[in-house]
Structures are given as C-alpha cells and as structure tokens.
N, C-alpha and C positions, 0 to 999 in steps of 0.2 A: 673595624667599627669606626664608621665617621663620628666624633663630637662635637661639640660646638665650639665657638671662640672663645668660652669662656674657660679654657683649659689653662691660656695665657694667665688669668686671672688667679686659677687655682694655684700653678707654681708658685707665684708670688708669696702663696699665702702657705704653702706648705715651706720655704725657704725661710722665710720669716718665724715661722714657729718654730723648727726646727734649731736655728739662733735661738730662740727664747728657752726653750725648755730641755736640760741635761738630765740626764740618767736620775734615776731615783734610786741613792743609795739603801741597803737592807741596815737596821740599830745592828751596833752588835751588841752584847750583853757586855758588861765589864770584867774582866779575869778576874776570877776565882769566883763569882759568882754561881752557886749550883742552877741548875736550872730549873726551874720551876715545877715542872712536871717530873722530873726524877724527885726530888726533894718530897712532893706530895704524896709520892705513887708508895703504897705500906709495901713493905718489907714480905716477902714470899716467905715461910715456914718449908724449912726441907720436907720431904717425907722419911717416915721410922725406917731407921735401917731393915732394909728387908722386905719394905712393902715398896710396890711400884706404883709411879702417880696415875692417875687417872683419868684420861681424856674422852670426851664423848665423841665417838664416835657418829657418821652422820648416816641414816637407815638408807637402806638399796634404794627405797623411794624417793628419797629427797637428790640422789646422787641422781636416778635416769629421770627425775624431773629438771631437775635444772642444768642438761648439758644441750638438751634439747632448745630451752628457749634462750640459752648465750648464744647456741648455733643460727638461730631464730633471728636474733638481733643483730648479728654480724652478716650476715649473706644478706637481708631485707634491701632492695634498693630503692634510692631515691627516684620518685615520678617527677616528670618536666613539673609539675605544680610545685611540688616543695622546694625545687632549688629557686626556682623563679619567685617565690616568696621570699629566701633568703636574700637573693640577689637584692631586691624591696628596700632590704634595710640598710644597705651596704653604702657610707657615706665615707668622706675624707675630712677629717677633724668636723665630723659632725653637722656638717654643713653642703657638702659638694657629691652633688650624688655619683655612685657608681653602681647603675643597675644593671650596666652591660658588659660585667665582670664576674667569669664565675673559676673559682677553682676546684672544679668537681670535675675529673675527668671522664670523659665519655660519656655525659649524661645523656636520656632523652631528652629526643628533639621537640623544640617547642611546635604546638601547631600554629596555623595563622594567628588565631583570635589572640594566643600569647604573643608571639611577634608585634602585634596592634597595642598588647596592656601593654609591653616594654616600651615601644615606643610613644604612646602617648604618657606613659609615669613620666617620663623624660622631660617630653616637651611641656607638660603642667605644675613639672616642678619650679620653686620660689624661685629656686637659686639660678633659672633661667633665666626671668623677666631681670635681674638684676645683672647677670652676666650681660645681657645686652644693655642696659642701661651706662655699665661700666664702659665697654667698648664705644657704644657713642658717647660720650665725654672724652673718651681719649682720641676717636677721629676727630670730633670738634676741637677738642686742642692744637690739634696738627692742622685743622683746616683739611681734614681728606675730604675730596669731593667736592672742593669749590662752590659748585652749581647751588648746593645745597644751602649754602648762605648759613647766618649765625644766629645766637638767642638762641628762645624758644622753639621757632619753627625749625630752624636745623636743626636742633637738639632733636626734635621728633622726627621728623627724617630718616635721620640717622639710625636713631633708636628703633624706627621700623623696617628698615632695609639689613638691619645686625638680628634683630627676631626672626626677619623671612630668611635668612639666611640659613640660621640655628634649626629652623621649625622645617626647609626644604629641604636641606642634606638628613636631619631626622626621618622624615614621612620616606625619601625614596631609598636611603642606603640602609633604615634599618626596618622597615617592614615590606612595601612595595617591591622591589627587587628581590629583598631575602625568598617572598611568597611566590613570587613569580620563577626565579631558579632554586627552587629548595636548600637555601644556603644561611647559616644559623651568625646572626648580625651581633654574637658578642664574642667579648674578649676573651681566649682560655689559657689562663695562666700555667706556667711552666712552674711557675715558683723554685724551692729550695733544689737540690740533687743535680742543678745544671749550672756554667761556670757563667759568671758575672757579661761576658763576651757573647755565650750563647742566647742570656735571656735578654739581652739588647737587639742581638739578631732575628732573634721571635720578635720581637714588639715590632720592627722593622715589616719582617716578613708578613706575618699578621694583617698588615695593612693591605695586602695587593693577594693573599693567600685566605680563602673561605675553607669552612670547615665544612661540608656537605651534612642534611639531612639524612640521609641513608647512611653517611660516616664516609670519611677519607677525608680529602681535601682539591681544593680548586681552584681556579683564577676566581679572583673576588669582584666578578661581575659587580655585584653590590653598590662597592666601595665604589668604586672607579666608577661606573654608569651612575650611581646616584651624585656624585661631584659634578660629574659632567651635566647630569638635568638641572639641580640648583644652580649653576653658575648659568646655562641656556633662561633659566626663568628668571632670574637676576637683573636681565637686561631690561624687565618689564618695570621694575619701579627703582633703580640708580639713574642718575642724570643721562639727557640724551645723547650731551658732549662724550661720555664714557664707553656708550655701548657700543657691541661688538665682540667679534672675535676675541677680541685683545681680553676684554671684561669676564667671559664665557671661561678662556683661557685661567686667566687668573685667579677667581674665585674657584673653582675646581685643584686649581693647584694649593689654591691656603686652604681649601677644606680635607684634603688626603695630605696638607703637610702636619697640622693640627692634629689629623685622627690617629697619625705615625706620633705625635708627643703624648698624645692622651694614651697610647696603646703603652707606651713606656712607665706611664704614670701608672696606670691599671697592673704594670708587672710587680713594678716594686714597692709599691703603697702598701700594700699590706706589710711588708718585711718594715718601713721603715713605720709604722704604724703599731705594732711590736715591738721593736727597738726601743723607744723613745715613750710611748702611750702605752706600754705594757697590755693591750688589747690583742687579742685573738681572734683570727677568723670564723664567723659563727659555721662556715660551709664545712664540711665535711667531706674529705674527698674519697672518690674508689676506684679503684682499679689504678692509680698512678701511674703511668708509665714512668721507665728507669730511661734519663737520657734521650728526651723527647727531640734532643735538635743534636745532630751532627756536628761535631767539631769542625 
C-alpha cells in the first residue's frame, strides 16, 4: 500500500509521544491491608455433619441450548463490510488515519465499490489536507523547487503539487489498479508469533508483494504501476525546468519508499499502541496463520 508523505509527519509525532508518556504503573494496596472484597464478602456456614451441600444443577435444556449458540458465535465469520468498518476507525494517537490496515486474517475480498470507500476515506480525510500543508512549508523552507518562487504564491504551489501527489498515488495504487488486477490495496499484518526480523521483512516485502483477490499472492502491479502513473502526471504541474524522466523517476521512487515506512508503521503501531496507550485492537482476527514469513 502506497501512503502519502505525510507518514514523515506521523513518525515525528509518534517519536515525540513516545518520549512523553511512560508506562502507567498499577496502586498497590499497602501491606497488611485486607482486601476489600474479602473483608466484605460474609463468612460461608459449613454444612451439618452428614448432609451434603447443595448445587443446582443446570437442566438438559439450558445445557443443549447453549453449546449450540457459543458454537454459533465462534465459527460465524466476518463479511468484507464489517472488517472494512473496523478498519474506518482505526487511527494512530487519535489523529492519523490507518484504514489500510487490517489484522484479520484472510478475510473477504473487498469488492470495487469498497476499494473506492477505502480509497476515497483516505483521500477526505483532515489529516490529509494538513499533511500536505506541512510538507509545503518544509519544501518552502529548503527552497525545493526554485521555479516555484516564495510567500504566498509558492506556498500554494507547493501545497498543490504535495496534495496531487497524495491524492495520484491514492486513486491509482489503491483502487484503479487494485480493480483492474484483482489485487486487495491494504496492509495485513503478521503481528505477534513472528520474530522482530521477520515482521520488518513483511513490511518490506509487502510493498512489491499483493495479496490476490481469489487468495495467494503476487507482484504488486498496484504499487509499483501506480508510483509510476503519479510520478508520469507529476510532470503536468511541477516546474518545467524539472520535468522529465529524471522527475517521473523520482517521485515514484519517494512514493514506494514512503509506502515501504508506512507499511512498517502499520506492522507495529498497534504493538506499540498497547505498550504505552494500553489500547486494544478493536479487529478481531481468524484463522491466524502460525509463522506467516519464513525465517
């Protein structure tokens, strides 16, 4: 999954929190302190020598009704709608969305029109317009792009050559091509049971490896063909002194190198999102595979 430049943004601000906020330790009670609910809880009466206590017992009814519907609730699987709802809410400190993260293994396959919600949530979300906003203030500070001149007018400039940017690699690497080779445009996490090494080498692989619709996996037409269209339409509104090859080239290379850091960020955010934020994944996974990546 290509993201946008605003991934630079997000480390930042995940590094920065990270320094800010240490473990939250548990009270302990102070020694010899009874504990509250033993203290309260009244005192059990033996029973008379001779009689035995009494437990109710649960009728044949209540037993062959309820093993049917715990079997009921554990085999039931998730429809592409519900995970893709999940995915909806799935932010990094509350702010930086991740809707193209899921850790549900082997779910269904989104059809087009979902491929379309994912990708346009994305592109409407806040924290895009401002993602780009950030990134042109920090070309403008370096002066990238000369042609573009300073002020106001570069400042817009800038700020709309960093949105078409965000909003080209969105539209072709995660619906367009996804729809066109049936290849499913988000991230699927490996999470816990694989070693620190392995799940760097997923986020890696991930980037140039698609997941197929019908299941398996594939070269990530996607990725790679969708870098390569936004950086081709690129040349249409960056300076004229720039364009080219050269331009075409490079903008494809900083969008599959960005979508290789954001894939990293998508593996372990939730671990350190847990760690630190004591929060839990709302997703629900099934069928986990043991040891998804080869040593």
């Amino acid at each position: 999954m290509i993201l946008p430049t605003r991934i630079a943004v997000t480390i930042l601000i995940v590094i920065s929190a990270l320094a800010a906020v240490g473990q939250q330790q548990p009270a302990v009670p102070p020694s010899g302190t009874p504990n509250q609910s033993q203290s309260q809880s009244p005192q059990t009466q033996p029973p008379p020598q001779g009689q035995q206590p009494q437990t109710q017992q649960p009728s044949q009814g209540q037993q062959s009704q309820a093993q049917p519907q715990s079997k009921t609730n554990q085999e039931q699987p998730l429809s592409a709608e519900d995970v893709l709802r999940q995915e909806e809410k799935q932010r990094a400190l509350g702010i930086v969305p991740l809707f193209g993260m899921t850790s549900v293994h082997n779910p269904p396959p989104l059809s087009t029109s979902q491929k379309f919600r994912l990708m346009a949530r994305t592109l409407i979300d806040p924290f895009t317009f401002v993602a780009a906003g950030i990134q042109a203030g920090l070309g403008q500070a370096q002066d990238s792009f000369p042609a573009y001149g300073q002020g106001g007018t570069g400042f817009a400039k800038r700020y709309g050559a960093a949105f078409a940017d965000s909003a080209d690699s969105n539209f072709f690497s995660n619906f367009v091509y996804p729809s066109i080779f049936k290849q499913d445009p988000r991230y699927f996490r490996i999470g816990e049971g694989n070693t620190i090494k392995q799940r760097i080498w997923w986020g890696i692989r991930s980037e140039f490896v698609a997941r197929k619709d019908s299941g398996g996996y594939t070269v990530h037409y996607s990725n790679i063909l969708g870098a390569i269209t936004a950086g081709t339409i690129s040349n249409a509104y960056y300076p004229q002194a720039d364009r080219g090859v050269g331009l075409t080239a490079s903008r494809a290379a900083i969008a599959l190198g960005w979508g290789t850091l954001g894939d990293e960020l998508l593996e372990f955010w939730p671990d350190v999102d847990k760690k630190f934020f004591h929060r839990h994944s709302s997703q629900v996974s099934s069928n986990p595979p043991a040891n998804t990546v080869s040593q």
